[in-house]
C-alpha positions, 0 to 999 in steps of 0.5 A, a space after each residue: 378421864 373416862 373413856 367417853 372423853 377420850 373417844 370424843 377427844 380422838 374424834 375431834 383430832 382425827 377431825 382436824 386432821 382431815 381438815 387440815 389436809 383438806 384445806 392443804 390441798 385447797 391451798 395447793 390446788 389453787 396454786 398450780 392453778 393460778 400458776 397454769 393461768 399465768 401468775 408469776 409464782 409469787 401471785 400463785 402463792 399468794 392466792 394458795 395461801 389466801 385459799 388455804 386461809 378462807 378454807 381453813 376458816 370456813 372448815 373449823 366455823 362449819 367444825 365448830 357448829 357441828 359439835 356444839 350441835 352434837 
């Protein structure tokens, strides 16, 4: 493995990495929102995970696009 693989390698998990706390804080910020509006903390979690999941799925789609582009 030369060192050119291994740069790009370490880019794309220090990439996921961002992306994965990104999305978890998406999650959560939607959360506790949904819960300051009132949901019972089922619902409120129920839509921090739906909003963990749509961030997730758009983050890697953009991720995705990004380094075929590059």
């Amino acid at each position: 493995m030369n060192n050119t693989s291994s740069v790009h390698l370490m880019v794309l998990v220090l990439l996921l990495a961002v992306v994965t706390l990104f999305c978890i804080l998406v999650g959560a910020a939607a959360g506790v929102l949904a819960r300051i509006d009132g949901a019972t903390y089922a619902a409120a979690l129920l839509r921090g995970a739906a909003a963990f999941a749509a961030s997730v799925t758009l983050a890697l789609a953009l991720l995705t696009f990004a380094l075929t582009a590059w």
